[in-house]
N, C-alpha and C positions, 0 to 999 in steps of 0.2 A: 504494500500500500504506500505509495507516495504521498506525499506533503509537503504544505514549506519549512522551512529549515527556524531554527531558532534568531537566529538572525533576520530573516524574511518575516515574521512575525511582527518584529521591533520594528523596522521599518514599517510596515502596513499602520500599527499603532503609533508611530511617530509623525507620520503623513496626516492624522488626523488631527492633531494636536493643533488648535489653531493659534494667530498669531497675537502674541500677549499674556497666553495664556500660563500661570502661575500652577508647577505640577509637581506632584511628588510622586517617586518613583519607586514602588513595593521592594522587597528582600527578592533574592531569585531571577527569573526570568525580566522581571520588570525592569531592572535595572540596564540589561541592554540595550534600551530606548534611547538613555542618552546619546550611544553613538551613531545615532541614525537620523538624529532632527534637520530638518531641512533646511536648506541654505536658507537665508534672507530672511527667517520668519524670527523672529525674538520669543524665544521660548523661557524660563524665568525655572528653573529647574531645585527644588526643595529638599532633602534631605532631614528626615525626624530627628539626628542627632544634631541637630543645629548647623542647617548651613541653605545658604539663599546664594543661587547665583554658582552652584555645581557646573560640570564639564562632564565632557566626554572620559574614559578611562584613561590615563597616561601610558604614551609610550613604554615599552619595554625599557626598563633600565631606569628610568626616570622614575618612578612611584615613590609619593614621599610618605614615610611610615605612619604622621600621624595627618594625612590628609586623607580621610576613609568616608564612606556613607555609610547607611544608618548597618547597612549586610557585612561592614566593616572591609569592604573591599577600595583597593585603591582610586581616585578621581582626579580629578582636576577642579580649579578655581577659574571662573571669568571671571574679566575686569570687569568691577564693580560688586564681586561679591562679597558676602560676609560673613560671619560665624557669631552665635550665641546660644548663651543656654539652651538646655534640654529643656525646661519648662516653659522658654518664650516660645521653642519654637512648635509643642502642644498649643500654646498659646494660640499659634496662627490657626494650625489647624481645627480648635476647637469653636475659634473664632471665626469658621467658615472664608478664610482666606486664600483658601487651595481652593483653585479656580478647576482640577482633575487629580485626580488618586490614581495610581494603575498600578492594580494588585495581583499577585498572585492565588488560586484558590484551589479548593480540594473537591468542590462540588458548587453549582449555582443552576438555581430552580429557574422555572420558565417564569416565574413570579421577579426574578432578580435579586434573591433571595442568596444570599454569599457566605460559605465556610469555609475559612482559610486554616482552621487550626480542628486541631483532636485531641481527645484525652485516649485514644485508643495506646496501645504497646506503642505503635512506629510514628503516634501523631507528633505534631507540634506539642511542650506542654502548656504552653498559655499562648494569650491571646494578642498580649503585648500590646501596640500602638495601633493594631489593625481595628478596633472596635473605633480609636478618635478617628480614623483618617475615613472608615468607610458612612458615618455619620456626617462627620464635618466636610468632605471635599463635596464642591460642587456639583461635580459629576465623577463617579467611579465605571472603571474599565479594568476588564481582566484577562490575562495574560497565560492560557493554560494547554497542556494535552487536550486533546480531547475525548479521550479514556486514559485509563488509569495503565499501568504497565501489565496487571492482569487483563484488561480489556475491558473493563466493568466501564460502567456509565457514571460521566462527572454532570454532564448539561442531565438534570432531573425535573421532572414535573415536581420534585419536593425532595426538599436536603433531607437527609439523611445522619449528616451527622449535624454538629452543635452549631447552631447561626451564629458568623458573627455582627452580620446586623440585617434586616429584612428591607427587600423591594428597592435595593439602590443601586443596583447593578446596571447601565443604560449601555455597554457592548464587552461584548469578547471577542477576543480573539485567538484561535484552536491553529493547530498545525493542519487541520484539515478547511475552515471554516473562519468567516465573522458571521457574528450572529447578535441579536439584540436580544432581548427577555423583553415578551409583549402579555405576558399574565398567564395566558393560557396556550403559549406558541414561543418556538424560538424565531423571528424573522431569519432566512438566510441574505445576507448583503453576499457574501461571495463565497465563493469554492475557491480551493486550491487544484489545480491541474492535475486532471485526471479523479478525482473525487466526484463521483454521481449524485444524484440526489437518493437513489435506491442505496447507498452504500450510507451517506450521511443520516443518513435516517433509521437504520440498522446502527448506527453507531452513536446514537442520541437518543439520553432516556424520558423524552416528551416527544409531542407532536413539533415539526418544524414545517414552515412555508416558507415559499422564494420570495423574494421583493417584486413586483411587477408579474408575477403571476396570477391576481384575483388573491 
């Protein structure tokens, strides 16, 4: 079964990203996005461990130890940006100042309905910063397989496991798939190459429609 690549995802979700727009960028997969935003557009790029005004990842050889994002991985600084506390920069988020969230997650209902963490053996043990950012940003986007490595089903008519907050999900993006959560349907916006809609739909635990299809 082919797909896009983890990179081709980032870009698809970076491309959407409009311009101005102030965004924070989940642990995981999400985090690739940064090196994918589009020339000319002013993207304003956020980090929970305090940091306004992030970069792309740095060149090899160049990583500075203590210049990290929130997944503790190395970054870069644009001119103009800046660093402050851990609780100013809840602060932004809480204070609905993130303009997009784009999260990683482990299951999201056709409702928009988002679980990024588990108390199960292999889960995440908490839930961390993901409950402020998926309330307070603007609009949240999610960044995921789109099955599980056993093959189970992540896109569900209903989580399964423990919410970390309900109905705020407004796109995903799958290595097979973009899809929105419309309550009782996943919209499809696109396929990846060579992905059917008999196939995407075998592989999605709700009902799915095409955009411009009725």
């Amino acid at each position: 079964m082919n797909g896009w690549t983890v990179e081709q995802i980032a870009s698809k979700a970076a491309r959407d990203i409009p311009n101005g727009a102030h965004v924070n960028l989940g642990i995981g997969q999400p985090e690739r996005v940064a090196d994918f935003l589009p020339n000319g557009r002013e993207i304003v790029l956020h980090s929970e461990n305090g940091i306004l005004g992030m970069g792309p990842k740095p060149v090899s050889g160049a990583e500075d130890g203590e210049l990290i994002n929130a997944g503790k991985k190395p970054v870069t600084l644009l001119d103009g940006g800046s660093f402050f506390h851990h609780a100013d920069s809840f602060a932004m988020i809480r204070g609905r100042h993130i303009d997009i969230c784009i999260m990683g997650a482990f299951e999201v209902s056709m409702a928009g309905d988002l679980a990024n963490w588990s108390t199960g053996k292999d889960g995440i043990p908490a839930v961390g910063g993901a409950m402020d950012l998926a309330i307070g940003a603007r609009s949240v986007r999610v960044i995921t397989s789109h099955v599980t490595r056993k093959g189970q089903h992540k896109l569900l008519t209903a989580l399964s496991l423990p919410a970390t907050a309900a109905a705020i999900v407004d796109r995903i993006y799958t290595d097979l798939a973009v899809l929105d959560p419309k309550g009782d349907h996943f919209l499809v916006i696109e396929t990846a190459p060579g992905i059917g809609s008999k196939l995407l739909a075998e592989l999605t635990g709700a009902p799915i429609r095409f955009e411009g299809r009725g």
